[in-house]
BAMARKE-891095 format. One line per field, with one value per residue (C-alpha): x, y, z. Coordinates in steps of 0.5 Angstrom, whole numbers, m for minus. Each point is the difference from the previous one (the first is absolute). Layout:
<nodes>
px <- (X,...) $
py <- (Y,...) $
pz <- (Z,...) $
</nodes>
This chain:
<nodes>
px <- (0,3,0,m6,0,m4,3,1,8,m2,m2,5,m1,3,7,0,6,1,0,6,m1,4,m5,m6,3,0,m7,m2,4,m3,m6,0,3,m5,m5,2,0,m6,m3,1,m3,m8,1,m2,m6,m7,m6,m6,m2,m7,0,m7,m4,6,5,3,9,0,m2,4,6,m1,0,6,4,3,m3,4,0,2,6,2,7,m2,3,m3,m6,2,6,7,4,8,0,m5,m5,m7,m1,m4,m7,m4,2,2,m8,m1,4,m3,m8,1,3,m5,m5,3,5,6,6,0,4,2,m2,4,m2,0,m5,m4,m1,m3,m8,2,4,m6,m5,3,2,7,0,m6,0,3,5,4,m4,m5,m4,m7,m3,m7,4,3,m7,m2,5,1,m3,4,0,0,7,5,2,0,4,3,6,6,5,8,4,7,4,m4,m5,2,m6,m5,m4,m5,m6,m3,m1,6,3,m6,3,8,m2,4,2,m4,1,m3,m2,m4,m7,0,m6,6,m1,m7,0,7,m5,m6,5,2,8,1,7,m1,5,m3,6,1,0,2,8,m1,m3,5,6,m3,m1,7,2,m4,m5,m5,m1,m5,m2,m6,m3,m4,2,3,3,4,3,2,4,3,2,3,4,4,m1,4,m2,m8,m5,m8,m5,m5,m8,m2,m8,m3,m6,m6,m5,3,m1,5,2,2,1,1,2,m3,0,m3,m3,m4,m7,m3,3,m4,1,7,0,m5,4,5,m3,m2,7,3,m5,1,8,m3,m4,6,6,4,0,2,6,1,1,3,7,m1,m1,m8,m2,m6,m3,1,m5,m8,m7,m1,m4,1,m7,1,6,m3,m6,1) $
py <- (0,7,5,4,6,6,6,6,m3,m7,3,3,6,1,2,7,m3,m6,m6,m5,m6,m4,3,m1,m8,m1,3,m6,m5,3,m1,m7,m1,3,m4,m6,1,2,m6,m4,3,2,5,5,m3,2,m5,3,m7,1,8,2,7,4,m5,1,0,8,m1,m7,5,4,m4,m3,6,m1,m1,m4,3,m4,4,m2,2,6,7,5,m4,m4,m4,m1,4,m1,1,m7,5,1,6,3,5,m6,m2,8,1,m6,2,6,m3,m6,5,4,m7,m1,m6,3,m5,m2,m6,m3,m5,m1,m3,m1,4,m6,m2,6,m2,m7,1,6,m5,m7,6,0,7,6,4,1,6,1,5,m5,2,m1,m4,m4,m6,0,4,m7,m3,7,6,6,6,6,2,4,1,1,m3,0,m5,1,m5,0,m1,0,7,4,m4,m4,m3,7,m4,5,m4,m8,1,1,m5,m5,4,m2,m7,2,m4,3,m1,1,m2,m6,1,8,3,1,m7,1,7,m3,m6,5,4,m6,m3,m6,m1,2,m3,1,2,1,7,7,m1,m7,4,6,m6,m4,6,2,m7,0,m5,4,6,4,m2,3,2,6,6,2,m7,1,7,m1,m6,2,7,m4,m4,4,m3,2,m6,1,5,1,3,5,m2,m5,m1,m7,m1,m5,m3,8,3,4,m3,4,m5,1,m3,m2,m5,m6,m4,m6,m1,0,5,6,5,m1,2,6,2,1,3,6,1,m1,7,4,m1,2,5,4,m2,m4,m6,4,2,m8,m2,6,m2,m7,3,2,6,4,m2,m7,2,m3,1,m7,m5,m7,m2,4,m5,m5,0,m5) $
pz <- (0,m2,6,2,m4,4,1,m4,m2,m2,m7,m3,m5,m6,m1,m4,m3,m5,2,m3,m4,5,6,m5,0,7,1,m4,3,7,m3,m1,7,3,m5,2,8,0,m5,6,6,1,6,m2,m3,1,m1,m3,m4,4,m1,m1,1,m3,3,7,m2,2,8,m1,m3,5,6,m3,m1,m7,m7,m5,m8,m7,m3,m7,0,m6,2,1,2,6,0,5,0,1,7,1,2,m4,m4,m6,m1,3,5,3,m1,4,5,1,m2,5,6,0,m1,7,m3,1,m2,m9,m1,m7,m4,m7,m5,m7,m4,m3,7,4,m1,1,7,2,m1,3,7,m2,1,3,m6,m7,0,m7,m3,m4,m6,1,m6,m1,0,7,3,m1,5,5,3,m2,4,m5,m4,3,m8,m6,m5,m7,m3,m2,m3,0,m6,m3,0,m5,m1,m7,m1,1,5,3,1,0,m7,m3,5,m5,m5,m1,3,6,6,6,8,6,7,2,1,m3,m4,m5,m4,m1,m2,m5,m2,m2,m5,m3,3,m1,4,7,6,7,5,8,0,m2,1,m3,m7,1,m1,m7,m3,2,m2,m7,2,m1,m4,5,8,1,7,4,m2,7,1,m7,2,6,m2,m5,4,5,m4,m3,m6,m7,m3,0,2,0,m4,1,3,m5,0,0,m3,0,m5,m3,6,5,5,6,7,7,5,8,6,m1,6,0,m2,7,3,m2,8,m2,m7,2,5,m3,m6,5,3,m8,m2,5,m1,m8,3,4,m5,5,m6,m5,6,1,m6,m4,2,m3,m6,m1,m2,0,m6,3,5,m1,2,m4,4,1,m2,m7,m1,3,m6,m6) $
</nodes>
């Protein structure tokens, strides 16, 4: 189990300056560390199996002090940093949301971003914190508080962007080969403009180092996400577009990210969703999460339940 992550230095804000690659490196290695201590124990685990009437986890979470949240190791989302402590725009709202919830300790669970709805439902963990979009699809599965951002992609390309890719079209177009994240929204937006050639990799960094290599030609991914690791790199060898829209059955797409809890726990969700639009509200989200590299134009008043809908 990873210690207990409660007060205001457990969760690190973001340096000002660039982070290495070899810094880069190790938060992904403490990442799996952190992993696989944490796939092995359940003490922090809260049954809500037989929850009922809007569920029953905040008093629970209250009673025990802590709450556990679902990180996927994607900056600037929610991920380990390198010093072993849990870092990123989501778990800093949590941190803050949770306190004032009368939960005052946040601990990590790391796991792959495939894996969060799946290690959410079978209580792995409390909530999931990696800033996941919210879809039909996986309104299905969970319940969404409402988003904390707005967001477009982006990709990284070699230096000078050879190949002229600027949207998923022309990526279809010159038969490129395409990276990016297990699990992202990005594969069907790729499959619905008509690529073929598609690998799915651990993550950001992971993307960043194929299209180095010439592996793939593109790595696509959020739009934040990509800039903050080609900036944090220190990259000569690639660099990252501009936004690039997706679009569906002709349509564009503009996607937001939020918390995601468990089907029946709706006080919980609630709650949290009253303490969320207050920090809207006031600014202070915008204050937490401009360090990690969101701006004002990514901030929303977009609601799960728009999203939610097929």
């Amino acid at each position: 189990m990873a210690p207990p992550q409660g007060n205001t230095s457990d969760i690190k804000r973001p340096s000002t300056g660039s982070i290495r690659r070899r810094s880069l490196l190790a938060g992904v290695a403490a990442l799996g560390a952190a992993g696989a201590i944490g796939a092995t124990s359940a003490c922090s685990r809260v049954s809500t199996a037989q929850a009922q009437d809007g569920g029953h986890l905040l008093e629970r979470l209250r009673a025990k002090g802590s709450v556990t949240l679902g990180l996927a190791g994607e900056q600037p989302y929610g991920y380990i940093g390198e010093d072993g402590k849990m870092t990123g725009s989501a778990p800093s709202i949590a941190r803050v949301i949770f306190k004032r919830l009368g939960v005052p300790k946040v601990e990590p669970f790391p796991t792959d971003f495939g894996s969060l709805i799946v290690g959410l439902n079978s209580q792995q963990f409390d909530v999931v914190a990696a800033g996941m979009y919210i879809n039909p699809e996986r309104c299905e599965k969970v319940i969404f508080a409402d988003p904390e951002y707005q967001m477009l992609d982006a990709f990284i390309v070699p230096k000078g962007n050879p190949l002229g890719l600027h949207t998923y079209k022309d990526i279809a177009r010159k038969g490129a080969k395409m990276a990016t994240g297990v699990g992202y929204a990005e594969i069907g937006y790729a499959e619905e403009a008509g690529v073929k050639h598609i690998t799915t990799l651990p993550d950001q960094l992971a993307g960043l180092l194929a299209v180095e290599q010439g592996r793939v030609d593109v790595f696509a991914g959020t739009a934040v996400t990509v800039r903050n690791v080609v900036r944090q790199s220190k990259t000569t060898k690639a660099e990252a577009t501009g936004e690039v829209t997706p679009y569906v059955k002709g349509k564009p797409v503009i996607d937001v990210g939020g918390f995601a809890f468990r089907t029946p726990e709706t006080h919980l969700r609630d709650a949290f969703n009253r303490e969320l639009h207050k920090m809207k509200k006031s600014g202070e989200l915008l204050d937490i999460m401009r360090p990690f590299g969101f701006t004002k134009e990514q901030m929303t008043e977009i609601t799960a339940k728009e999203k939610c809908r097929p």
